[in-house]
C-alpha positions in Angstrom: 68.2 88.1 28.2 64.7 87.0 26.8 63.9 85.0 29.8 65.0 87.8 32.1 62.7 90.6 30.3 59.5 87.9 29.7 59.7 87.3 33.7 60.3 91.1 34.6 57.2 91.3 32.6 54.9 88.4 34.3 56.2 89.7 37.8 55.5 92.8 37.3 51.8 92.3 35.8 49.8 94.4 38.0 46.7 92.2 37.8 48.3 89.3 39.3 48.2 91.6 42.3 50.2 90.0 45.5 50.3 86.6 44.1 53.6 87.3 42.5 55.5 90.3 42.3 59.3 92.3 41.4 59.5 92.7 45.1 59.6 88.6 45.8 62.4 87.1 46.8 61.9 83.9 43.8 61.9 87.2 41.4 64.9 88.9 43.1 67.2 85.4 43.8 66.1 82.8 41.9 65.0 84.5 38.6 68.4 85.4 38.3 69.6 82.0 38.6 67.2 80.6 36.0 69.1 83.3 33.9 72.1 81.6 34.0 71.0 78.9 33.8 69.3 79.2 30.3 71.9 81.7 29.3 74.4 78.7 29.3 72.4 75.5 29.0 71.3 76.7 25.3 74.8 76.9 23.8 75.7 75.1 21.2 78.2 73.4 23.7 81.1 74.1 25.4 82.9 73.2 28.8 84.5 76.3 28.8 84.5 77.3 32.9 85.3 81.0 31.3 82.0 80.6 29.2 79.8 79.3 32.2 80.5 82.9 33.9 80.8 85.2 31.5 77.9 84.2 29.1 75.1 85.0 32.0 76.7 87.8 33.6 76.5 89.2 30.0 73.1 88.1 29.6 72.4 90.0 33.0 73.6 93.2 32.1 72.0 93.0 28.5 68.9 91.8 31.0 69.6 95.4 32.9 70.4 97.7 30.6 67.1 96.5 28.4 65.1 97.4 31.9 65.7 100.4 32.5 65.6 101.5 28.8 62.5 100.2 28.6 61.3 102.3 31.9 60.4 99.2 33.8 63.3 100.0 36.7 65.6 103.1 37.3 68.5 103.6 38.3 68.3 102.9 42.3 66.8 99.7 41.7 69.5 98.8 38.9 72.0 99.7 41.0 70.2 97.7 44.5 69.5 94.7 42.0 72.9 94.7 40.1 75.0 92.3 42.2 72.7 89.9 42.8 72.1 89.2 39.8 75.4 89.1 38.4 76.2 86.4 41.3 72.9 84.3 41.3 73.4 84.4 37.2 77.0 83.3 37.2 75.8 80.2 39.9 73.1 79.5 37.3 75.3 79.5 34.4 78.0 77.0 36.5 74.8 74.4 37.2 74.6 74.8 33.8 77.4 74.1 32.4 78.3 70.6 35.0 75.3 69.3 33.9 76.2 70.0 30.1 79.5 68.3 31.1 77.6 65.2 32.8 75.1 64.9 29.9 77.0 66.3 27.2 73.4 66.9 25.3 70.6 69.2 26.0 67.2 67.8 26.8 64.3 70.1 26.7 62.4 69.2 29.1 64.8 69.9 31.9 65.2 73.4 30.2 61.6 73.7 30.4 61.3 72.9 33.8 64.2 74.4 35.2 62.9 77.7 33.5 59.0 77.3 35.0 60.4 77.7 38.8 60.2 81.0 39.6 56.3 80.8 38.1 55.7 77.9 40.2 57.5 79.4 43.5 56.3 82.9 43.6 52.1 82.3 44.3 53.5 80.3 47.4 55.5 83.0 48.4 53.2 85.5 48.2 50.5 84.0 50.1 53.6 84.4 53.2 53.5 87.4 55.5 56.4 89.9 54.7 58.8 90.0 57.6 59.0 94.1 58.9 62.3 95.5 60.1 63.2 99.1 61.8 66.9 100.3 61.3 68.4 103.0 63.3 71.3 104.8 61.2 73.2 107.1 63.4 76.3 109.6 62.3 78.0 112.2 63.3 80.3 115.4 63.3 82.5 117.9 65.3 82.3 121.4 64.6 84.4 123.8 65.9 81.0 126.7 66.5 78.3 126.9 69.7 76.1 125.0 70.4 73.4 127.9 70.0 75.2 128.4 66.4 74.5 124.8 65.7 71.4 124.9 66.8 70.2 127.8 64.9 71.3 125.7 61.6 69.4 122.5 62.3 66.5 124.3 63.7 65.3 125.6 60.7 67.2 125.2 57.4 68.0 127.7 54.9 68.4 127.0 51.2 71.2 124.8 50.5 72.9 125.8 47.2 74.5 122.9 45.0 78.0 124.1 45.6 77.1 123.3 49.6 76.5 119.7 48.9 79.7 117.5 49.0 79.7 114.2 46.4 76.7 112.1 47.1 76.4 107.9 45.9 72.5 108.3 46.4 72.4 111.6 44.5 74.1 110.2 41.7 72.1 107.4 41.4 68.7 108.9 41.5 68.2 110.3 45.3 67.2 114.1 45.6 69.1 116.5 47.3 68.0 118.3 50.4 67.1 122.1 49.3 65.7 123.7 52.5 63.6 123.2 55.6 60.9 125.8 57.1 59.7 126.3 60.6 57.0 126.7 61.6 56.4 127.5 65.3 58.4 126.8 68.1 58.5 124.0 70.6 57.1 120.7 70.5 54.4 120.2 68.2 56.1 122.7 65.4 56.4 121.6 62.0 59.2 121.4 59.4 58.6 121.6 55.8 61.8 119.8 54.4 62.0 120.4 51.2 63.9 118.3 48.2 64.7 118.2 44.6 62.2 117.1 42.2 59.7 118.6 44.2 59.8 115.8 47.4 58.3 117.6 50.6 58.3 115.8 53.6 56.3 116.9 57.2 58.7 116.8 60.1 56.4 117.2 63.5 58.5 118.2 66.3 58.7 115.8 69.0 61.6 117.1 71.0 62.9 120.5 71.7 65.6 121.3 74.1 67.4 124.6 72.9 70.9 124.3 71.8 70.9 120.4 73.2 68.4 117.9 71.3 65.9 118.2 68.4 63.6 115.1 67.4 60.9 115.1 64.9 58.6 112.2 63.3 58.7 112.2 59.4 55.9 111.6 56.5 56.0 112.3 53.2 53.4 115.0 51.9 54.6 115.2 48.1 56.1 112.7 46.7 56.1 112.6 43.0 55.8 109.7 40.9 58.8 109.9 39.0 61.1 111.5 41.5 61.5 107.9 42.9 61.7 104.2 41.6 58.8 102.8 42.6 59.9 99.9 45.0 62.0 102.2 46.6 59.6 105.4 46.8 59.8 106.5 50.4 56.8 106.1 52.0 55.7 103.0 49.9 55.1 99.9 50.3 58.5 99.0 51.3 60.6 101.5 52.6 60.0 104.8 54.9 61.7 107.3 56.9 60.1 107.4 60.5 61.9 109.7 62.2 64.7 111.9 63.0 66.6 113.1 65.8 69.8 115.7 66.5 71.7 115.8 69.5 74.3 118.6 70.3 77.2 117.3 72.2 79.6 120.3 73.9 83.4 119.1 73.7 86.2 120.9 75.3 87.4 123.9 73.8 90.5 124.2 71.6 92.1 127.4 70.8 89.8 129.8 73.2 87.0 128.1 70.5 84.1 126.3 71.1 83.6 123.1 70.1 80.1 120.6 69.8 79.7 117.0 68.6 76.6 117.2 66.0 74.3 113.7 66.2 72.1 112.8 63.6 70.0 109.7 63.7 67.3 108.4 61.8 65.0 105.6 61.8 63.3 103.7 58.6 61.1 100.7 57.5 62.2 97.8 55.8 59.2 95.6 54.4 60.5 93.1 52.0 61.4 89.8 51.9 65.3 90.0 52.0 65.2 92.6 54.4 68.6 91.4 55.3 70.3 92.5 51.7 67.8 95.5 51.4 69.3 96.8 55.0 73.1 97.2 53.5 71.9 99.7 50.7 69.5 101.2 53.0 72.1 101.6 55.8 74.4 103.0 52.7 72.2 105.5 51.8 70.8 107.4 54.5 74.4 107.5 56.5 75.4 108.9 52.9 72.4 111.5 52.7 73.4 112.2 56.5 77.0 113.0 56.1 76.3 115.6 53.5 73.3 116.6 55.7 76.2 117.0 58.6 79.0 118.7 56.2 76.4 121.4 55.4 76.0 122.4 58.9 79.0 122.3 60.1 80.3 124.6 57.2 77.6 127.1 58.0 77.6 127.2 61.7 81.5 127.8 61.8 81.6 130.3 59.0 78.7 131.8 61.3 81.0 131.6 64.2 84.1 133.2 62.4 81.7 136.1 61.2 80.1 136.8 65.2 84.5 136.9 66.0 85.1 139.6 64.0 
């Protein structure tokens, strides 16, 4: 756990600047690995295969835990980080432990190298370009309403009351919830104020408008406060943003003497790190899951809308 928290700490040294960093992948995969490594290489000795696993992914958690009570990550980032570090630690701890089992005797200078790595490793890294990568994240929904009652919900959004908002994985772990979202002025060129929890506000500039059929709009964040957010995973940072947006109505063939629509909602965000390949699963994960509740809402509003017009 020591080594984990003095290398969270070098990493994250500001005035080291780009040279080294939380964000790299050496701090991401191979720190963890180093963890195990030690975690297991320091006991007194033991050949125990049980001991090899469960002594780092202990010394992870504890590693974890001490982060975020310290205030040097949150909860998103525990969360994103969690798994890989449970898995790089327990291959770290198994190195460990055959070499112990080779050896039979610890020698300190291999414990001191193995555990300089990751401070060796990282300058190199950073002086690499960090690979860029655009994901598209589409979902959708059938509603039994219009499609002019669908569009007059994702036109402009009224305020969204908890009770509207279905169970959420981002929102537990540390994501705002969507409160509302203003028009103003009609057509392309408009503009959306979308409002979230914790005081997020985001500008959403119309970029397509087709009544009742298609609405697009770019996205950029106009408030984002410091602690609503971790910050490696602030929107609009360094390392991940939302782009855009885009609805699409979709009329399907009425059932019951009721109209019926296909809601689309697609978005499109930034991925700037150097495992964009991992990052993409929980980035995919949570904007389809932010979407689905997005969806939910609207479709409960625009058929309780269309069972109120009935009457």
């Amino acid at each position: 756990m020591a080594y984990g928290l003095f290398a969270r700490l070098v990493f994250g040294w500001e005035p080291l600047g780009d040279a080294i960093g939380v964000m790299s992948f050496t701090f991401i995969f191979v720190v963890p690995v180093v963890v195990g490594f030690v975690s297991v290489y320091t006991l007194p000795g033991t050949r125990s295969w049980s001991a090899w696993l469960g002594v780092p992914i202990t010394s992870a958690l504890l590693t974890l835990v001490s982060a975020m009570v310290l205030a040097w990550e949150g909860l998103i980032c525990i969360v994103v980080w969690g798994p890989i570090f449970f898995v790089f630690a327990s291959v770290g701890g198994m190195l460990a432990g055959m070499t112990r089992r080779v050896e039979n005797r610890r020698h300190p200078l291999m414990l001191a190298g193995v555990a300089i790595v990751p401070f060796l490793l990282a300058p190199g890294e950073g002086a690499l370009p960090t690979p860029v990568h655009t994901r598209v994240v589409e979902d959708e929904i059938e509603i039994d309403a219009s499609a002019a009652e669908v569009w007059e919900q994702i036109r402009e959004v009224a305020p969204i009351t908890p009770e509207e908002l279905g169970p959420s994985f981002a929102h537990q772990i540390g994501f705002p919830r969507p409160i509302a979202a203003r028009l103003e002025g009609t057509g392309v060129g408009s503009v959306r104020h979308a409002s979230f929890e914790g005081g997020v506000v985001f500008i959403e500039t119309v970029t397509e408008w087709e009544e009742n059929r298609a609405l697009a709009f770019t996205i950029s964040a106009e408030d984002v406060p410091p602690t609503t957010f971790d910050t490696h995973v602030a929107v609009g940072g360094p390392y991940f943003d939302v782009l855009d947006g885009r609805y699409v109505i979709e009329p399907l063939a009425p059932e019951a003497g009721r109209e019926r629509v296909r809601l689309r909602l697609a978005s499109t965000h930034r991925l700037e790190t150097r495992f964009n390949g991992y990052t993409r699963l929980w980035t995919d994960l949570f904007m389809r899951d932010i979407q689905q509740n997005i969806l939910a809402v609207v479709k409960a509003r625009s058929e309780a809308s269309g069972v109120a017009q009935s009457r």
